[in-house]
GUDO-911830 format. One line per field, with one value per residue (C-alpha): x, y, z. Coordinates in Angstrom, 1 decimal, always signed. Layout:
BEGIN
c1 = c(X; ...)
c2 = c(Y; ...)
c3 = c(Z; ...)
This chain:
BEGIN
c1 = c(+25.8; +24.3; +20.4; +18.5; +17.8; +14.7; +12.7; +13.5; +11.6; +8.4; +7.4; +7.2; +5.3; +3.2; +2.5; +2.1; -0.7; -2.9; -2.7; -4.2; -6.6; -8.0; -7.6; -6.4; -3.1; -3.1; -4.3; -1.8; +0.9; +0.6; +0.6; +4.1; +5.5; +4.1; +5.4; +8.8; +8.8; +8.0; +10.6; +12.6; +11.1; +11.9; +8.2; +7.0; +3.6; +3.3; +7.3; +6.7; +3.4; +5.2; +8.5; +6.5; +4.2; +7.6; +10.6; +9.3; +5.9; +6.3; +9.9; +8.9; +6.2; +9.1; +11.4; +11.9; +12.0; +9.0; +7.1; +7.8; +6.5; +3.1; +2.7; +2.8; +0.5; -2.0; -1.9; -1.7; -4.9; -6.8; -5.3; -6.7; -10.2; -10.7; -9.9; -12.2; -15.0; -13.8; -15.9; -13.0; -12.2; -15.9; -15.4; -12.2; -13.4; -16.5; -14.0; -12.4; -15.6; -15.8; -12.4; -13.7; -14.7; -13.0; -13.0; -8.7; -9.3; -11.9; -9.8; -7.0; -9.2; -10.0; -6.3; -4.8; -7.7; -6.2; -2.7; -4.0; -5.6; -2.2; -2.8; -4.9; -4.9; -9.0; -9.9; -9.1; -11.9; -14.3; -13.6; -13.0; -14.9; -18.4; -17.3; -16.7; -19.0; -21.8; -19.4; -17.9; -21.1; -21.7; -18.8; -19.5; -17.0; -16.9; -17.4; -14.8; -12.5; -13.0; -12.6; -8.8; -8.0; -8.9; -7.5; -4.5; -3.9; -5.0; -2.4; +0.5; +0.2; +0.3; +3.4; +5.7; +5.0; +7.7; +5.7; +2.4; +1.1; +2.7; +5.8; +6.3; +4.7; +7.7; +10.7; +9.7; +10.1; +13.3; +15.0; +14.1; +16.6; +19.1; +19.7; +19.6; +22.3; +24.2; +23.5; +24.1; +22.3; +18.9; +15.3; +14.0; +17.1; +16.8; +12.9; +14.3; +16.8; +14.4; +12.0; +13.0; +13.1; +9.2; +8.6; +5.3; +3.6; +5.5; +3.9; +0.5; +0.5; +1.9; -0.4; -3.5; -2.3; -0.7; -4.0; -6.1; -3.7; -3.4; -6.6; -5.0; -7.1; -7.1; -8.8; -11.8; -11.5; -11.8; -14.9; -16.3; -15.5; -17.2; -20.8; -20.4; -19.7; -21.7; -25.0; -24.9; -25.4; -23.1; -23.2; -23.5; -26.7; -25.2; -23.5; -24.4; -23.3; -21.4; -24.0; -22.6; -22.1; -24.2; -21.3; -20.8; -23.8; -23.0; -20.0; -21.1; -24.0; -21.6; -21.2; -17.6; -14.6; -11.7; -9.6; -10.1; -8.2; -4.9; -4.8; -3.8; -1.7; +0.2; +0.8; +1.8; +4.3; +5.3; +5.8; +7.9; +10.2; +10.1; +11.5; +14.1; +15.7; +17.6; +18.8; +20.0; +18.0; +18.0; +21.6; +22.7; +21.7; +18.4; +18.3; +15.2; +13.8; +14.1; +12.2; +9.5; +8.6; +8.7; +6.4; +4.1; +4.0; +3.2; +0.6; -0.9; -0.8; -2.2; -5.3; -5.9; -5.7; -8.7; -10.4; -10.8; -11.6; -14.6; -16.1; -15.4; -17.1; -19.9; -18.9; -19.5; -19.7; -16.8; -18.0; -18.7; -15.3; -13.1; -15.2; -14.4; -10.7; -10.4; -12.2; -9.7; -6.7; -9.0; -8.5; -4.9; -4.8; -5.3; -2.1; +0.1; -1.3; +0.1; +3.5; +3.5; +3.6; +5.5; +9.2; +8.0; +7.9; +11.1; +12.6; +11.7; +12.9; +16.2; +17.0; +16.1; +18.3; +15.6; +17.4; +20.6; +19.3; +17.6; +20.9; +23.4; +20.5; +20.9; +24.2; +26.1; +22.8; +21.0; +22.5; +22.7; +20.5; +17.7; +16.8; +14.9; +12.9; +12.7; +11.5; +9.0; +6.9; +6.7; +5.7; +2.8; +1.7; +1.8; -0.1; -2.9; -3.5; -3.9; -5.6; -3.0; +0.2; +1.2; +1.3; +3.1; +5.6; +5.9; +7.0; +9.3; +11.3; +12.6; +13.8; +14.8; +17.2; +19.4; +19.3; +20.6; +23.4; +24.7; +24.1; +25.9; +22.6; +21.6; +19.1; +17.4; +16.7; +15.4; +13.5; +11.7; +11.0; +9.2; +7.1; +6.4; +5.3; +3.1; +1.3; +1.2; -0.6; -2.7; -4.2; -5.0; -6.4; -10.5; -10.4; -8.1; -9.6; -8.6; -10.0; -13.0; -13.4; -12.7; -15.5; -17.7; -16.4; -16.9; -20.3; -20.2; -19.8; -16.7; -16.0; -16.1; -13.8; -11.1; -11.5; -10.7; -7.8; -6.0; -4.7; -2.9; -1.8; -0.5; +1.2; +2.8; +4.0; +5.5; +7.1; +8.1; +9.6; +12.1; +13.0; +13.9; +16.1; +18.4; +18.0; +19.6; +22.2; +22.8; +21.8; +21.5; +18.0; +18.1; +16.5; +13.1; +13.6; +13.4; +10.4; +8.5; +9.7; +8.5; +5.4; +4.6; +5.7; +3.5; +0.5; +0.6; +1.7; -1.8; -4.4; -3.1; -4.2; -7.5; -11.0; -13.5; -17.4; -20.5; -21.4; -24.5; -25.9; -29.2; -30.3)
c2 = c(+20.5; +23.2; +24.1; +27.4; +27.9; +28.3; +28.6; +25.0; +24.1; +25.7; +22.2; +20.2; +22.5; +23.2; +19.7; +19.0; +21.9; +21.1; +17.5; +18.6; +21.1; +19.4; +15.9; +15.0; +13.6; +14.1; +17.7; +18.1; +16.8; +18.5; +22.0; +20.8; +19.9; +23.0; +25.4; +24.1; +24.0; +27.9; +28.7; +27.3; +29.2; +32.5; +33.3; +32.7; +30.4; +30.2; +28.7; +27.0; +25.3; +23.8; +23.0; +20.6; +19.1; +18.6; +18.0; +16.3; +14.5; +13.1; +12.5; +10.1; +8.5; +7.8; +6.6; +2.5; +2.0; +4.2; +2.7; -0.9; -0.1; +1.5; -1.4; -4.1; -2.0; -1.8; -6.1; -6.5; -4.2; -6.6; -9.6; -8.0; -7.2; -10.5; -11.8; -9.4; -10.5; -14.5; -15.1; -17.5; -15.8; -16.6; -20.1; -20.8; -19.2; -22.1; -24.7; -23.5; -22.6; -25.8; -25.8; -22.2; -23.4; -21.4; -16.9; -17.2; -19.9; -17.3; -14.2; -16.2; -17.2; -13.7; -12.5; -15.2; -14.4; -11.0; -12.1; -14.3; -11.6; -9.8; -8.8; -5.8; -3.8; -2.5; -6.0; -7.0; -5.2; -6.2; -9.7; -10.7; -8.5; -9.9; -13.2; -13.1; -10.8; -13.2; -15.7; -13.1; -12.5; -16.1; -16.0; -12.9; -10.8; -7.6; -5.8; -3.4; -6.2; -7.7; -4.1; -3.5; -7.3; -6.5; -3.3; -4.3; -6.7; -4.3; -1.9; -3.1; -6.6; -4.8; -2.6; -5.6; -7.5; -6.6; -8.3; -6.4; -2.6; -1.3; -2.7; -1.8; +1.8; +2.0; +0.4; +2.9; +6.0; +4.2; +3.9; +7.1; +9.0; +5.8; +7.2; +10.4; +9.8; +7.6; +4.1; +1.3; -1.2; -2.4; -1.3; -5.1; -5.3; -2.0; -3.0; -6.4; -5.0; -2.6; -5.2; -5.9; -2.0; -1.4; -1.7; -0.4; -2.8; -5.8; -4.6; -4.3; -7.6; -9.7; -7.5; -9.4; -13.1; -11.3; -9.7; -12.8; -16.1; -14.2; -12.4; -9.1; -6.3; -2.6; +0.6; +1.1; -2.4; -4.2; -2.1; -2.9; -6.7; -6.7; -5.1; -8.2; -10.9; -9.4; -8.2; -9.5; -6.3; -5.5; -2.2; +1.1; +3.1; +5.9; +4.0; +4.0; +1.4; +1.5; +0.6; -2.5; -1.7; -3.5; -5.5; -7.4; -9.2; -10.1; -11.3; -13.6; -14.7; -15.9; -20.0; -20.3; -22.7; -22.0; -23.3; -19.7; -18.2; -20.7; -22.0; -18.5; -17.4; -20.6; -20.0; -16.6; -17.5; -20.4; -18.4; -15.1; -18.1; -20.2; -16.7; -15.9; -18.7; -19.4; -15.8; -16.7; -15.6; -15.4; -15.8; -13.3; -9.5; -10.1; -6.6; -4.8; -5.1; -8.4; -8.7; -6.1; -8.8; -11.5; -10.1; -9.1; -12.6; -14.2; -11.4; -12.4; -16.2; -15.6; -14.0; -15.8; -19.0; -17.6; -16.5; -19.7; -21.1; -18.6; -19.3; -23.3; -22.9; -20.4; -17.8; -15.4; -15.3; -14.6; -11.4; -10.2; -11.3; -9.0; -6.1; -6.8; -7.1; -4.4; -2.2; -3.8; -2.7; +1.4; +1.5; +1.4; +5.0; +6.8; +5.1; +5.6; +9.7; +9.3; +7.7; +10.0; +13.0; +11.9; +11.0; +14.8; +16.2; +14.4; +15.4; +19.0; +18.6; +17.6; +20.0; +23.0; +21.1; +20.5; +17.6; +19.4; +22.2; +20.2; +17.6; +21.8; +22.5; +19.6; +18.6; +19.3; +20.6; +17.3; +14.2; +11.7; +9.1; +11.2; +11.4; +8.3; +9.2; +12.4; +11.2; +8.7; +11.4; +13.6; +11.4; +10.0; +13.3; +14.0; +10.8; +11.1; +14.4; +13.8; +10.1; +8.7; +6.6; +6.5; +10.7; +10.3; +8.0; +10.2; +13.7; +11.8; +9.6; +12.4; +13.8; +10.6; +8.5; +12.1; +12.7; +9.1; +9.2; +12.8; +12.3; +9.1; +7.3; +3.8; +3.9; +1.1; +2.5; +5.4; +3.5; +1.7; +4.9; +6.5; +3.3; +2.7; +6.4; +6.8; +3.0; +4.6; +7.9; +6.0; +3.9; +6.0; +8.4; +8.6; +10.0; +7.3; +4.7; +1.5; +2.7; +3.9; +0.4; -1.7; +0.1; -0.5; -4.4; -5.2; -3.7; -1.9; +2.4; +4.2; +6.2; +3.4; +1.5; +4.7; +4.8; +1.2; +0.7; +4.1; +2.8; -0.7; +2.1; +4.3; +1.7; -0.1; +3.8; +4.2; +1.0; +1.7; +5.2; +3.5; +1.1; +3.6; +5.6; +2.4; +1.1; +5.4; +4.5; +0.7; +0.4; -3.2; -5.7; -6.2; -3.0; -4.8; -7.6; -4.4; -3.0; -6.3; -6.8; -3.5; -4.2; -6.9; -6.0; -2.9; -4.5; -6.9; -3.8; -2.4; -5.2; -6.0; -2.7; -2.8; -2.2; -5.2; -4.8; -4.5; -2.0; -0.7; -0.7; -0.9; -3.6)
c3 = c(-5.1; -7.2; -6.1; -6.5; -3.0; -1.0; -4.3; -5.1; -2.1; -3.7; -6.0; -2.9; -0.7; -3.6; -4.0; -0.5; +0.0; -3.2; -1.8; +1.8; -0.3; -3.3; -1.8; -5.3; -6.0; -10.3; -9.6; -6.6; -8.7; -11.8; -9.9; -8.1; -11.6; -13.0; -10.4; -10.7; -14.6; -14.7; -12.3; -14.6; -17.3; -15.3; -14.8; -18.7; -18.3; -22.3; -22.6; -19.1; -20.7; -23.8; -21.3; -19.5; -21.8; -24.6; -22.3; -19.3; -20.2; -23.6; -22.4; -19.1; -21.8; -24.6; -22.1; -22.6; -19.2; -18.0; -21.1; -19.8; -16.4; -17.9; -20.0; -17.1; -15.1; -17.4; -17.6; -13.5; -13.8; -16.3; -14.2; -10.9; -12.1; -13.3; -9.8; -7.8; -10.2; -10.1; -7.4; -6.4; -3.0; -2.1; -2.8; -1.4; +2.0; +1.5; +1.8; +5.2; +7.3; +8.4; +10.1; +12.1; +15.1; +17.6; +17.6; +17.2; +13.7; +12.5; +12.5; +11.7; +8.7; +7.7; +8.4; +5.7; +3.3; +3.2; +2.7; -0.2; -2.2; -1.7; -5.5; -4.6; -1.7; -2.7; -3.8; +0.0; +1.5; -0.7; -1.1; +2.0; +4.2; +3.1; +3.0; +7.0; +8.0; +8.9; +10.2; +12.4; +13.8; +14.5; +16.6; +18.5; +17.1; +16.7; +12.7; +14.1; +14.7; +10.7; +9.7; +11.2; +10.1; +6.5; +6.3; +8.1; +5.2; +2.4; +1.6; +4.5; +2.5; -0.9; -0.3; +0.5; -2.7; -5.5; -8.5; -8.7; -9.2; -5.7; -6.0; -10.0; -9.2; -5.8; -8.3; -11.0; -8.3; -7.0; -10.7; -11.4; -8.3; -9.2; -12.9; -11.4; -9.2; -11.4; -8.9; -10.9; -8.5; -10.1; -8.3; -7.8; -5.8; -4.0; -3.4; -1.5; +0.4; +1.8; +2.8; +6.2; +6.8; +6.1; +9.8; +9.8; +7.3; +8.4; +12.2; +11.3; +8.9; +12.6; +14.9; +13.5; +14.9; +17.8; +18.8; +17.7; +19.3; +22.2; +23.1; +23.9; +23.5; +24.2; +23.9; +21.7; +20.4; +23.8; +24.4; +20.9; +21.6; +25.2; +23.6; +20.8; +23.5; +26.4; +24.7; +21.1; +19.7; +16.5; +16.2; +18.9; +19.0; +17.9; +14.6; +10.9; +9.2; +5.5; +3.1; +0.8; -3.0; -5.4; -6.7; -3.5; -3.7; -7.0; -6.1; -2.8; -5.4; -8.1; -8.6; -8.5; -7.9; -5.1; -8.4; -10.2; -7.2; -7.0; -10.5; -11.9; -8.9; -9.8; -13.2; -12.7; -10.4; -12.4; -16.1; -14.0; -12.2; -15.1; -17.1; -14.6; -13.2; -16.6; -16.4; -12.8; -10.8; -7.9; -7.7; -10.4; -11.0; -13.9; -16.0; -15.2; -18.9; -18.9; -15.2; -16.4; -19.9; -17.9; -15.0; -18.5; -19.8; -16.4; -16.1; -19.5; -19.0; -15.8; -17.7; -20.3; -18.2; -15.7; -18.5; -19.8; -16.2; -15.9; -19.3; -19.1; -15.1; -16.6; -14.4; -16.9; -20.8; -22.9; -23.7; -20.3; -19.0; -21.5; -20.8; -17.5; -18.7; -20.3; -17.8; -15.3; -17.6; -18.3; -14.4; -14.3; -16.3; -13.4; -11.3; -15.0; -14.7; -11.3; -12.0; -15.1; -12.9; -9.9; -13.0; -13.9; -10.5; -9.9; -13.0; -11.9; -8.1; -9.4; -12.0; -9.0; -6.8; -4.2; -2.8; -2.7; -0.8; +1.7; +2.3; +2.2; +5.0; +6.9; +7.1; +10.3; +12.0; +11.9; +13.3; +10.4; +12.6; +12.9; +8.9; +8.8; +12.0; +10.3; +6.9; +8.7; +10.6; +7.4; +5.6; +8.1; +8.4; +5.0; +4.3; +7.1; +6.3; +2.4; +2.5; -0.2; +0.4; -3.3; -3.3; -0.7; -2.2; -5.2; -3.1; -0.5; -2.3; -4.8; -1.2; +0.2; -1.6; -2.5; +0.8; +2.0; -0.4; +0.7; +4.3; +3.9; +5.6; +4.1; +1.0; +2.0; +5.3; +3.9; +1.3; +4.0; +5.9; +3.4; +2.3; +6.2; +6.5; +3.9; +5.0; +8.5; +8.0; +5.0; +7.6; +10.7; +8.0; +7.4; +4.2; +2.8; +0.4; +2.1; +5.1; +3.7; +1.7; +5.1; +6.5; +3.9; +3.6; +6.8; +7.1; +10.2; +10.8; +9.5; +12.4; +14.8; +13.0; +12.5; +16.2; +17.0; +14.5; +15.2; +18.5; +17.2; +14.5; +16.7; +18.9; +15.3; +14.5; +17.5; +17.3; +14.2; +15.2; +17.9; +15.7; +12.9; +15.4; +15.8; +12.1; +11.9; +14.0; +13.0; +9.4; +10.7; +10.0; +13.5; +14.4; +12.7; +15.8; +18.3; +16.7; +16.9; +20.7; +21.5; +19.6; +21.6; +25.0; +25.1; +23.9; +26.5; +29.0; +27.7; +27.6; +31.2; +32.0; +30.2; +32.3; +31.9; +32.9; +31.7; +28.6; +28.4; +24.8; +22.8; +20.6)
């Protein structure tokens, strides 16, 4: 395996540091690409400038793979915004408050509300979190408590769902090291495969019932539920609650039909099946450009039926909704400069032999079960430290999947390491979007609710950790059964153990 040594290293790091600096992953990206480019240039930033802007960005951009995946993000975007600003999620939620009669139903409520608006991760937050807040105060529990529940079903939900912006955005990273390495298998398959092996979303998705059936509560949380249920008071003294944006009001204000949420989540799912299954799917391999038009079209028949439905229902005017449309389908630039940059960075990693030298330094010194372990706590740390899962997907997985196929560990495994990482340290982290908009969805203080989340985090992580040791060891699905038992077993270890009493607060 030919590599250039420690200097292939430097992209990486580079990348890495700028991320934990500027907090920005175009900016952080871009300098890792950069760096590597005019190594390659021996030093020359004029020849290095036109290297990267001729042979690696125009070339990710005039790829017909790359250009298909750009193309569908841009239509989930205009699908997505038109959902957030439906106002059907408000509606639907009308039709089940009856039914909430007990705290378990509630959060249960607000827990399947998340899963249902699986098609964005920052939608979740928003559109969910105000339409429970006031009935989680009715039944005396905590804003804390709504917070983790809708952040636990914002990005964990999102990164397990092959057919919208997270999955396309993981698939195009994974196709990218598959044609590098010459792997013929397909990404949607890859993607499924590594489903069961995302150990820390699928944890913190079943935590929520767990927690919620079961009434078993610890740390911060248990404290924050006793000051609800013993004094009424929502919040601490010492809290500041987020503020909510204007648009939420707009959104709970909006006269709406629970049809505008199911209708077009039906038809999508009926026009990408309806494409597939004469292609054989799911029985036979489906090529990915012929996946990536279909996804479009159901995308796009999607849209154009809710369109319809908010005009016909006078949700909006005709006008107003493809503005919002197209400003749905403007905010998807940012994730294609991302995916953009993270082929690029790849590109560069790859012809520096980063990968290489990393699998030369690690073989025989580093026990071939200990990579995904290895892989997860990098990139939680990365992630926590830098507030973005999706930068963190772009630096690992260049790293991963190499390393898998050298090291002769399973890519799947390793796929699902580096998705679970980057969830993990995304959601324990206080500078990370989601978190930031769970806070603010929920209506109750950031800090407190970092505080009362990190905990279940932490215990999912560590859960997640042992399990990744066996899945090391095993390769086997079965190592996602030990991370659920040992999920379980501790939390009822710990809420057995909790301290009940009286909690002195101020109205």
């Amino acid at each position: 395996m030919e590599h250039l040594g420690w200097v292939s290293l430097i992209p990486p790091i580079l990348a890495i540091v700028a991320a934990l600096i500027t907090k920005n992953v175009i900016i952080s990206l871009f300098l890792g690409t950069f760096s590597g480019v005019l190594i390659l240039a021996s030093g020359m930033p004029l020849s290095a400038t036109k290297t990267i802007i001729g042979d690696y960005l125009f070339v990710q951009l005039t790829d017909s793979y790359n250009a298909g995946v750009l193309v569908l993000l841009v239509f989930i975007g205009g699908f997505v915004a038109l959902m957030e600003k439906s106002g059907g999620a408000a509606a639907f939620a009308d039709k089940v408050l009856r039914f909430l009669n007990t705290k378990a139903k509630t959060q249960l409520a607000a827990w399947f509300g998340g899963i249902i608006i699986f098609f964005s991760d920052l939608g979740t937050p928003l559109l969910v979190g105000p339409i429970f807040e006031k009935i989680f105060d009715k039944a005396k529990i905590s804003r804390e408590k709504l917070a983790w529940i809708i952040d636990s079903t914002a990005s964990p939900v999102a990164v397990l769902i092959p057919f919208i912006g997270w999955g396309v955005y993981i698939m195009g990273l994974i196709k990218k090291e598959f044609d590098s390495l010459k792997i013929t298998e397909t990404d949607w398959d890859a993607f499924i495969q590594a489903i069961p092996f995302q150990f820390y979303p699928i944890l913190a998705v079943l935590m929520v019932p767990l927690v919620a059936i079961t009434k078993l509560e610890f740390g911060p949380m248990s404290k924050a539920e006793q000051r609800v249920q013993q004094t009424g008071a929502l919040f601490w003294p010492s809290s500041k609650p987020m503020r909510k944006p204007d648009n939420m009001a707009e959104l709970q204000n909006t006269k709406s039909k629970a049809s505008l949420i199911w209708v077009p989540l039906l038809v999508l799912l009926v026009t990408l099946f309806g494409m597939l299954i004469p292609l054989g799917f799911p029985f036979k391999k489906i090529d990915g450009s012929a996946f990536r038009v279909a996804l479009t079209t159901a995308y796009l028949f999607a849209a154009l039926v809710l369109i319809a439905m908010m005009v016909i229902y006078k949700v909006k005017k005709f006008g107003e909704v493809f503005d919002i449309y197209l400003s749905g389908m403007q905010r998807m630039m940012t994730v294609a400069t991302i995916l953009v940059l993270a082929w690029s960075l790849g590109t560069v990693m790859k012809n520096l032999g980063t990968a290489a030298y990393v699998v030369e330094l690690m073989d025989g010194n580093i026990p071939g079960y200990l990579i995904p372990a290895i892989l997860f706590v990098s990139g939680a740390c990365m992630s926590f430290a830098t507030g973005t899962s999706w930068g963190t997907f772009a630096i690992m997985m260049p790293l991963a999947i190499p390393m898998a196929v050298h090291l002769d560990a399973s890519i799947y495994v390793c796929i699902g390491v580096v998705l679970s990482g980057g969830i993990f340290g995304d959601h324990c982290s206080p500078i990370s979007d989601t978190t930031i908009l769970s806070s603010t969805g929920a209506g109750t203080d950031h800090i407190d609710h970092v505080k009362t989340q990190i905990p279940y985090a932490l215990l999912n992580g560590f859960s997640a950790l042992a399990a990744f040791l066996i899945a090391g060891a095993t390769s086997s699905v079965l190592s996602l059964g030990a991370a659920i038992m040992i999920m379980v077993v501790t939390v009822i270890i710990l809420s057995k153990r909790k301290k009940s009493g009286y909690i002195e607060v101020q109205s």
